[in-house]
N, C-alpha and C positions, 0 to 999 in steps of 0.2 A: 504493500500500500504506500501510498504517497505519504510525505511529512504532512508535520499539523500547522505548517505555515508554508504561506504560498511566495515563492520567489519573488512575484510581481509585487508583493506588499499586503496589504490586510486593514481592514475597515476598522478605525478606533473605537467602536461601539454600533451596539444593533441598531442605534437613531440614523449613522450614518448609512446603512445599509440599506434601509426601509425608506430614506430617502432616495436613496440611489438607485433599488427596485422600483419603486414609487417613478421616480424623475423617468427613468427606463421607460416605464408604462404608461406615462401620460404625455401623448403625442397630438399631435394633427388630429388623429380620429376621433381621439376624448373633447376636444374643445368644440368640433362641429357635427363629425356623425352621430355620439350617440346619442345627445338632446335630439336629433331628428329623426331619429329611426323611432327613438320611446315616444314622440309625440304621434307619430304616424301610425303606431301600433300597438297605440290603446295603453297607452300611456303608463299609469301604477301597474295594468297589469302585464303589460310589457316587464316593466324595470323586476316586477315579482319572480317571470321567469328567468329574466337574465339574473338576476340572484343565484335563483336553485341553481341556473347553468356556472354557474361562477364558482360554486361551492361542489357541484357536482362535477366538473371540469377543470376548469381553470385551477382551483386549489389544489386539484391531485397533481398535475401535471406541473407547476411552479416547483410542488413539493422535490416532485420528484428532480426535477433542475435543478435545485439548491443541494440536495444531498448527492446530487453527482458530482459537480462540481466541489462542495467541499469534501467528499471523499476524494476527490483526483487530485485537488489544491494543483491546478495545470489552464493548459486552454483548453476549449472543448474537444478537442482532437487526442491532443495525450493523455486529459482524462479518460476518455474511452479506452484508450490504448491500453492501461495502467488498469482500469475496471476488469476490461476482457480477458486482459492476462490471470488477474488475481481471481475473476469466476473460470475459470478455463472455457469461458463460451467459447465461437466461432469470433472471427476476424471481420466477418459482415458487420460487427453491428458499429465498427467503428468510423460507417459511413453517418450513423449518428454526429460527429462532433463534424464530419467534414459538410454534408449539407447546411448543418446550421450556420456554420463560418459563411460557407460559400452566398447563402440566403441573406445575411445578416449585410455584407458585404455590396450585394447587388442591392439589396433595399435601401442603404445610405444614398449609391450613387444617384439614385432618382430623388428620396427623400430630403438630401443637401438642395436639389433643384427648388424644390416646391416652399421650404421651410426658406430659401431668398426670398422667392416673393412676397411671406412675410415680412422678412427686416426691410425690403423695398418700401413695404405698405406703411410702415413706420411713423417715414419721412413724406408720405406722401398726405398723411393723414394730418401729420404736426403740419405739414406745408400749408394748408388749409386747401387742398385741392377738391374735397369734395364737401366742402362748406356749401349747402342751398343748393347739392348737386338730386338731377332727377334719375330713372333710370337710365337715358340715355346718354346722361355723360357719365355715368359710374360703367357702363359696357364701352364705352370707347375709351377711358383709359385703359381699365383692363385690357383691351384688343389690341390698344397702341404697345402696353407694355409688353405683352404677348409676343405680337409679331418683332419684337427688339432682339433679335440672337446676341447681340452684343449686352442688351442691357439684363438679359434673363443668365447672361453667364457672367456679370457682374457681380451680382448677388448670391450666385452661387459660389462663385471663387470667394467672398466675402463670408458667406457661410462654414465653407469649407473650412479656412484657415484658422476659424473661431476654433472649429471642432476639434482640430489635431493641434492647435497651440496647447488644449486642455486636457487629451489626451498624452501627448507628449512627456509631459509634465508627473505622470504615474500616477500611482493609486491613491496617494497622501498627499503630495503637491498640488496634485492635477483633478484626478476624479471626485476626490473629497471634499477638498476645497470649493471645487465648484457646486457641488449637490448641497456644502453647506450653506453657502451664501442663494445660488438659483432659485431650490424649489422652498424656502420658506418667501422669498420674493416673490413669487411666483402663485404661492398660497394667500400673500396680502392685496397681490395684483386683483387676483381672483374676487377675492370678500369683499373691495372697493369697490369693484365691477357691479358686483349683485347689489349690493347698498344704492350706487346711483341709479342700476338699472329698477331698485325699488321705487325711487324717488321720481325720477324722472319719465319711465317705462310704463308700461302695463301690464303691471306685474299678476295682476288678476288672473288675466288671460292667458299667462304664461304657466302659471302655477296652474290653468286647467287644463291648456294644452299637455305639459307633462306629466303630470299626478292622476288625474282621472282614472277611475279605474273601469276602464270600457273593456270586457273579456270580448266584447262579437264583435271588437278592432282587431283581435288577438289572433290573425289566422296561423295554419299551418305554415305558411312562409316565415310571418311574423317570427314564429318559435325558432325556425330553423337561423333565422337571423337574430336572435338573441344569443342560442347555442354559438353561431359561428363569432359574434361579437366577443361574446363572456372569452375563446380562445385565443385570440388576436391581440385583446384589449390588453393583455398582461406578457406580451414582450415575447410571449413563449414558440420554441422551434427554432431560432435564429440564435443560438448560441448566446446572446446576451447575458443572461439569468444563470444562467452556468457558471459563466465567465466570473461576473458577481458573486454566485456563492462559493466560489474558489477563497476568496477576501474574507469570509464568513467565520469572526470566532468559534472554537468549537463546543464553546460553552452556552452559544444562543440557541435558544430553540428555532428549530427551523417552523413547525405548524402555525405557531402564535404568531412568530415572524412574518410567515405568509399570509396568515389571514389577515393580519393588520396591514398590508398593501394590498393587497384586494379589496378590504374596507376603505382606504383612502384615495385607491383608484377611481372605484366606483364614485365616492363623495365630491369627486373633483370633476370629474363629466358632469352627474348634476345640477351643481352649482354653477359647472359654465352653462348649463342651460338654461340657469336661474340669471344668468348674465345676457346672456343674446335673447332670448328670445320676446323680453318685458318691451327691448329696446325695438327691435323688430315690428311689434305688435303694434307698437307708437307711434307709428308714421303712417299715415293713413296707403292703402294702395300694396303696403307690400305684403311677402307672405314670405312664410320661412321654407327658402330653396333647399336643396340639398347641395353638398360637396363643395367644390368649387364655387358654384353662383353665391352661396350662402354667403361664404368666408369672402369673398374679394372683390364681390357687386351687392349683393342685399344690405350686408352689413353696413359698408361704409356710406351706405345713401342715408341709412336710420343713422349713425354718427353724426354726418354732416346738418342732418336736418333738428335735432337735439341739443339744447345749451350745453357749451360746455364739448360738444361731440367730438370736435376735431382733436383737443388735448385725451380724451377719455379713449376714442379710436385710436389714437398712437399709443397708448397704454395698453391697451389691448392685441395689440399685436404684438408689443412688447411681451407679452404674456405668453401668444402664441409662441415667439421668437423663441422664449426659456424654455416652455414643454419641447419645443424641436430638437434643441442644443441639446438637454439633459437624455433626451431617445436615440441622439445619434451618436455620445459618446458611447453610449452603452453597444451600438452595433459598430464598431470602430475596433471593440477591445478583443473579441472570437479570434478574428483575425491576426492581429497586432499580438497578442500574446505568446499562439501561433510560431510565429515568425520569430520574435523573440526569442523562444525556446529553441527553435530549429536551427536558428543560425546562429545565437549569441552573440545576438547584435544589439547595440545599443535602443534603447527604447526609443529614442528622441529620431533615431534616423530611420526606425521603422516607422515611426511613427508619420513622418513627412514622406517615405515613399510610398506609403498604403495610401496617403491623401491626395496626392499627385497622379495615383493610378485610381484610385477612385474619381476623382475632378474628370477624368479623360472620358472614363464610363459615363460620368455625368452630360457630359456634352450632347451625347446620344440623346437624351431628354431634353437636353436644354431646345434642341432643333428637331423633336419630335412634334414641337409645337408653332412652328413657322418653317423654316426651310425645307424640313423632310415631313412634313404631315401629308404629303400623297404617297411617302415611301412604308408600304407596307408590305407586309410576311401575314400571308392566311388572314389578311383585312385586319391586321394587328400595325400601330406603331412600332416603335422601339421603345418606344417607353411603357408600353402598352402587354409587349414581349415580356419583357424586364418584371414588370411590374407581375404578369401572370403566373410565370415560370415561379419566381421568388416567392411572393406574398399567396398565390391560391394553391399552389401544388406544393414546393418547398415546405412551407409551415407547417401544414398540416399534416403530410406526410413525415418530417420529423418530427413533432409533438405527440403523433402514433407509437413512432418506431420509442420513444424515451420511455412514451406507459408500457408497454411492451418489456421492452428490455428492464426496466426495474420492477416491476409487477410481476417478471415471468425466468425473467434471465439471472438478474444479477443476484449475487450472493445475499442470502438473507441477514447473514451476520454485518453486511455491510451496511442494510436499511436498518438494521434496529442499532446496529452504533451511534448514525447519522438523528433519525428520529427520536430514539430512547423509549421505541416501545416493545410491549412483550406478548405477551397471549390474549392479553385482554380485549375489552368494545373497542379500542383507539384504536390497536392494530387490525381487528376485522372489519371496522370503517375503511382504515387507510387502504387495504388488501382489497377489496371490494372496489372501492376508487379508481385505485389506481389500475387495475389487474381487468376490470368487465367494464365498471361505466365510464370513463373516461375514453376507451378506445371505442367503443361502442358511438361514444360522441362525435369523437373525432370524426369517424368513417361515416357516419350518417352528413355530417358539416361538410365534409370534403366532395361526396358524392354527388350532395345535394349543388356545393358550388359548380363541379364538371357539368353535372346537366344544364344548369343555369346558364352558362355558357356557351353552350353549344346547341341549348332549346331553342 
């Protein structure tokens, strides 16, 4: 077995840890999709089943990534190495740490793309450019900045450099430092948001768009997209979370540990929902879009049109800006740690060539959206590729293969080291979790996404 301390360095306490999970998991998705999908889909009772799927799923399967990782104290690849060895499984399964790396890695290069147009929106917001703007000038600058290949890989290259200035820096200089100061920022960004979107918003409406508890909104799709949400939403399959509980004292409980980022993940989606959508609600005309339209034309027209909007919409993206950074160190370090190990090379220089060769991947997105948007594969972009391959088949097919292999494969001496459980209800909970309903999850989530796709 591995040492009880990881080369890379080690988290000063479980707060930094639970941040740094926390930071991991609250992305782009939490700030815009999942107030939108819960209000679309019957709102309390929406958020009731992505609960059960969250505790039913997402918590075995986190589990399970933290007690790999800190049994392997490695990157997700030598962990497995060092696992397989020590259960004598098959060599298969150490395509575990390599998918995730490789997943974690393609998802930055597009995710640095999208997470610029944030810090773009910043300055555009503080500019007062969308001060008394209607919709038709909130879609034309989007379109203008759009069609910019120069200025959409401005921002990226500006995003990028944040990321691996902060990773560079290691696990105590760098990652720590950063999770300490970001996501409590980030947490006050937040609660200021919902405050004025009380005051200012229509928060009534907001509060029944999302909480209502409508079950006959609640369809079979609905569910399956909770299911696949409650998976996604918590980092897991892309080596991240591994990588992190490599850092993990071995004194912390891993359950408690987990559930309390699952509980703060969840609490930080809906309160940005309790932020966007008051504001939203307020401006006569609009309506809460999804994805894209939402985040970078609905929103910024309700800013502009609201006192105060233009300073509170650059704060706001500000906020976006932090959930992005804190998500993309975390897919940075699979990789990076990786490499580290294999070649004994310094962190700081790995650090800037994984960012260099990520930036290049990047490009492909950057011009999937103006120059090359007729250039398709199977009526796919490239960013579209990227984005498939990684985030729909990638993840979930690792997030599988991990309940799998520790529900089924790996040493049991090694899960109850890791957990500290014995024969009792904890252990036939976790056994059951981990081992039937979690993969059961997955494969219904994954399925359901192919046909989606190809229906």
């Amino acid at each position: 077995m591995a040492d009880d301390v990881s080369r890379h360095g080690m988290w000063s306490s479980r707060l930094l840890f639970v941040l740094a999970a926390t930071g991991s998991a609250v992305g782009l998705g939490n700030i815009w999709k999942f107030p939108y999908i819960t209000g679309e889909n019957g709102g309390g009772a929406f958020v009731l089943v992505y609960l059960i799927c969250i505790a039913a799923i997402g918590i075995p399967v986190m589990m399970a990534e933290v007690l790999l990782g800190r049994a392997g104290r490695q990157s997700p690849i030598n962990t497995l190495r060092t696992l397989v060895k020590d259960t004598g499984a098959s060599s298969f399964w150490t395509v575990i740490g390599w998918m995730g790396v490789l997943a974690g890695f393609l998802i930055l290069s597009y995710y640095a793309v999208i997470a610029g147009w944030a810090v773009s929106y910043i300055f555009r917001l503080a500019g007062g450019a969308f001060a008394g703007a209607d919709g038709a000038v909130s879609t034309a600058i989007f379109g203008d900045f759009m069609a910019s290949p120069w200025e959409v890989l401005l921002w990226h290259t500006v995003f990028m450099i944040a990321t691996i200035f902060i990773v560079a820096r290691g696990v105590v200089r760098g990652l720590q430092v950063a999770v300490r100061w970001l996501m409590p920022i980030l947490l006050v960004l937040l609660l200021g948001l919902v405050g004025y979107a009380a005051i200012y918003g229509d928060f009534a409406r907001a509060l029944e768009f999302l909480f209502t508890f409508d079950a006959s909104k609640l369809s079979w799709s609905g569910t399956l997209t909770a299911m696949g949400h409650a998976f996604f939403t918590l980092s897991l399959g892309m080596g991240a979370i591994m990588a992190y509980g490599a850092y993990l004292q071995s004194n912390t409980s891993i359950s408690s540990t987990v559930i309390t980022i699952g509980t703060l993940d969840t609490a930080v989606a809906l309160a940005a929902g309790l932020a966007i959508f008051p504001i939203v609600f307020a401006v006569e005309g609009l309506v809460p879009g999804e994805g894209v339209g939402l985040m970078f034309q609905t929103l910024p027209i309700a800013f502009g049109n609201l006192p105060g909007g233009s300073i509170l919409g650059a704060l706001f993206f500000i906020l976006v800006s932090f959930a992005a950074i804190t998500s993309a160190i975390s897919l940075t370090e699979p990789a990076l740690t990786y490499l580290v190990e294999q070649y004994n090379a310094k962190r700081w220089r790995v650090a800037i060539s994984l960012g260099v060769f990520c930036w290049l991947l990047g490009i492909g997105t950057v011009l999937s959206f103006n120059t090359w948007s007729d250039a398709k594969l199977f009526g796919l972009t490239f960013f579209e590729v990227v984005d498939y391959l990684s985030y729909k088949v990638m993840l979930p097919l690792g997030g599988l293969l991990i309940a799998v292999f520790v529900g089924w494969v790996l040493a049991r001496r090694t899960v109850v080291s890791q957990l500290g459980y014995g024969d009792g209800k904890k252990w036939s909970l976790w056994e059951t979790g981990i081992a039937f309903v979690a993969p059961a999850g997955i494969v219904i989530v994954f399925v359901y996404t192919i046909v989606q796709s190809f229906g």
